[in-house]
Each structure stands twice: as C-alpha cells, then as structure tokens.
N, C-alpha and C positions, 0 to 999 in steps of 0.2 A: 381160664381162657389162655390160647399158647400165643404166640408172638405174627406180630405182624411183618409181613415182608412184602416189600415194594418194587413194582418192575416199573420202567420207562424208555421210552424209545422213542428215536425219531430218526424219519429216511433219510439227512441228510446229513453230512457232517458241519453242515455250514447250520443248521438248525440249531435252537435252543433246549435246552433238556430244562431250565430254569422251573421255568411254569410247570411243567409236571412233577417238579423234585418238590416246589411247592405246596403244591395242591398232595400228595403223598405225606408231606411233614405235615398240616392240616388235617389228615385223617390220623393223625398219631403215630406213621413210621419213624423209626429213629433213622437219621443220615444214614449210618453207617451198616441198614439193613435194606437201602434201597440199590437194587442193579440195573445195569444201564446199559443200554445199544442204541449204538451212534451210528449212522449213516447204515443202517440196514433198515430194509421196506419188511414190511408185517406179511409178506408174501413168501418169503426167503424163511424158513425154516428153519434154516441154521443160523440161530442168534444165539451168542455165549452168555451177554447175559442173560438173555431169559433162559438158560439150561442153568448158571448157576442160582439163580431166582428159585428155580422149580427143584433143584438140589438142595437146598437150603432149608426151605420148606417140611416138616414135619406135620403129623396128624397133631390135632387143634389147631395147629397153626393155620393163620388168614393172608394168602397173597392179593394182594390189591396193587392197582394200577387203577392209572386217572380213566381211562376212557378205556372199553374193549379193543377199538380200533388202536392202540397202542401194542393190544396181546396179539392179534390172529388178525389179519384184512383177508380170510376165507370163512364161510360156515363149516366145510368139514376141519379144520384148523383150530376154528375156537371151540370146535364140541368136543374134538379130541383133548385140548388143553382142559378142559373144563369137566370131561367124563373121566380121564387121567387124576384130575386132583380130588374131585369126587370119592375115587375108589383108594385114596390113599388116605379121606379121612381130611380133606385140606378146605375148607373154605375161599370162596374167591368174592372179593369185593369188587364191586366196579363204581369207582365215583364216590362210594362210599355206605351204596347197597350191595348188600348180601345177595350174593346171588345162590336161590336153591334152589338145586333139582326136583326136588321131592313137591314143592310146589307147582302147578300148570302153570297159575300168571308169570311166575319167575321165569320159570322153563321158558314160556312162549317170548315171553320180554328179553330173553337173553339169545333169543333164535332169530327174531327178529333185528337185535341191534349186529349181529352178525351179518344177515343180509344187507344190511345198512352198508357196513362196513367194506364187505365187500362189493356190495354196488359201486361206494365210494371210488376203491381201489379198481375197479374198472375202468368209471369215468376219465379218471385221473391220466390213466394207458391211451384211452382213447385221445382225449385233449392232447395228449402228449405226441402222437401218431400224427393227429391232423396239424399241430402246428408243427411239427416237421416236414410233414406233404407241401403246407404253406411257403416253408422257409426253402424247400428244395428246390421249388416252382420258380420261386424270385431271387434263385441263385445264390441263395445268403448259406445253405447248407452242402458244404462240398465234401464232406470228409477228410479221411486222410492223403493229406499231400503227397507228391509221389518224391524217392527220395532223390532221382535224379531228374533234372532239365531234360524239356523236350529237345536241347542241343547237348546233353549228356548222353540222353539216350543213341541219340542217331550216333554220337560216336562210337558210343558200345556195340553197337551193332555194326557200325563200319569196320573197325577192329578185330571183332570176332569172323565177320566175313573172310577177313584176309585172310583167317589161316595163320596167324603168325603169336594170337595171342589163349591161351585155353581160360578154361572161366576163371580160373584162380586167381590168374594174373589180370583178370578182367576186374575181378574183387578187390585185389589191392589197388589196384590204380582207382577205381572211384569208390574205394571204402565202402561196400555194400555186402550184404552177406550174400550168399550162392540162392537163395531164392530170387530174392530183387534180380537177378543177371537173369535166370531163367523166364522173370516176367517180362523183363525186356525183351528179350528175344522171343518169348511166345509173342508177345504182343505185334511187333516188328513184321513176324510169320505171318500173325492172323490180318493184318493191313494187306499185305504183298497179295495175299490169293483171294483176298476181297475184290 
C-alpha cells in the first residue's frame, strides 16, 4: 500500500484549517504530507495546494481529504480530479471511504456528493447576492469611496475650466492619478448636458 496524502482547504483566510488537519491525522496522514489552501473557494481552479497535493501523489498512493466539498464545489471539477487520479493509478478517500470508479454505488455516491457540493456553492453566491441587494437597498452598502470631496471635485473642474491648469498639474495639486481627473471631468460633462 503506497502513502497517504492529504489536501485541506477553506475560503477564507479568517477560517480554520484545524478540524480538517484533524480529521486527516485521524485517518492516518502524517502532518507533514498534508497541503493546504487558505482563503481560496473550491470554485477557483487554481489552488497551489491542491496542484502540489496532486504532484505529490504517486500510483498506490491514496489522496484523502475531509469532505469532497474541500476538493471541487463543481461536478465537472470533481470528476475531472477524480477521472485524473483514476488514470494515474491514485486512489481518493473522501472522509475516510474509498472512493471507486469501477464500482456504480461508488461512482453514483461520489456524483451525487458533487451535486451537493455544488448546489451548496451556489446557494452560498445566491445568499451572498441577496444580502447585498439588502444591504444596498438600506444604504449600508456604498462601495468604493470617491477619492476626492464633492468640494474637491468642483474645484477640479473650476481649475481645469480656466484654462490655466492641464491634468498634470491637476494631479499633483490633489494627489490623484490621471484617471480619477478624467472621471472628474467626465462626470462634471455628463451633469452639465443632463
């Protein structure tokens, strides 16, 4: 039997890796053959640990990870990771079952916690959408602040009017780069012929 290797992830950096480093040492990975991605979503593709995880990994060898929804939050995602290790000879644990292609229930159990998974990762988008529809609604959600005063601006554009100042020198007096002056004065434009 070749070695076990352990992935773990969670979307956020303010998240805990604890519990899943746990639940991994529990199924018998050594510390120092588990990889880790911190603040990347199971959506994003490009996670470095799970590329050196899946590097690491050799034929016998078993990659395990606590939960599917840690590898892939897509089905064409996790059948890719899954058909991938497959054809190299690599078993994958999930939780602590083996997961086999070669068998249907396996097959159909691990197509299914996919959809799960990314049902989940759906929902999640969704919730996330409407409580910012919410939070726009009652003025809690404003974005990014502009970097100059609505009495900065009108200067800027007083200034510029004149004739006396060009954008450069529009940029050093309020410290802003050559777009910001541009939005001012678009903006300033689009008010006037309104």
């Amino acid at each position: 039997m070749g070695e076990l290797i352990g992935y773990a992830r969670c979307s956020t950096v303010l998240q805990d890796l604890t519990a899943q480093r746990e639940i991994l040492a529990s199924l018998g990975v050594a510390d120092d053959r588990i990889y880790l991605d911190k603040g990347l979503t199971g959506t994003n593709r490009s996670r470095p640990g799970l590329d050196q995880a899946l590097a690491a990994v050799r034929a016998g060898d078993t990659l395990v990870v606590p939960k599917l929804d840690r590898l892939a939050r897509s089905v064409p995602d996790a059948r890719d990771i899954g058909d991938t290790l497959l054809a190299r000879g690599i078993r994958l644990s999930l939780g602590g079952t083996i997961y086999d292609p070669a068998d249907p229930m396996s097959k159909m159990f691990f197509n299914m916690l996919a959809v799960f998974a990314e049902f989940e990762a759906d929902l999640l988008k969704m919730r996330t959408r409407e409580g910012m529809a919410i939070a726009r609604s009652k003025g809690k959600l404003k974005g990014k602040q502009p970097k100059l005063s609505a009495r900065q601006q009108a200067e800027l554009v007083r200034m510029h009017s004149s004739g006396e100042y060009s954008i450069t020198d529009l940029m050093e007096v309020f410290t802003v780069g050559r777009a910001t002056v541009y939005r001012v004065l678009d903006r300033a434009k689009a008010q006037q012929s309104a």
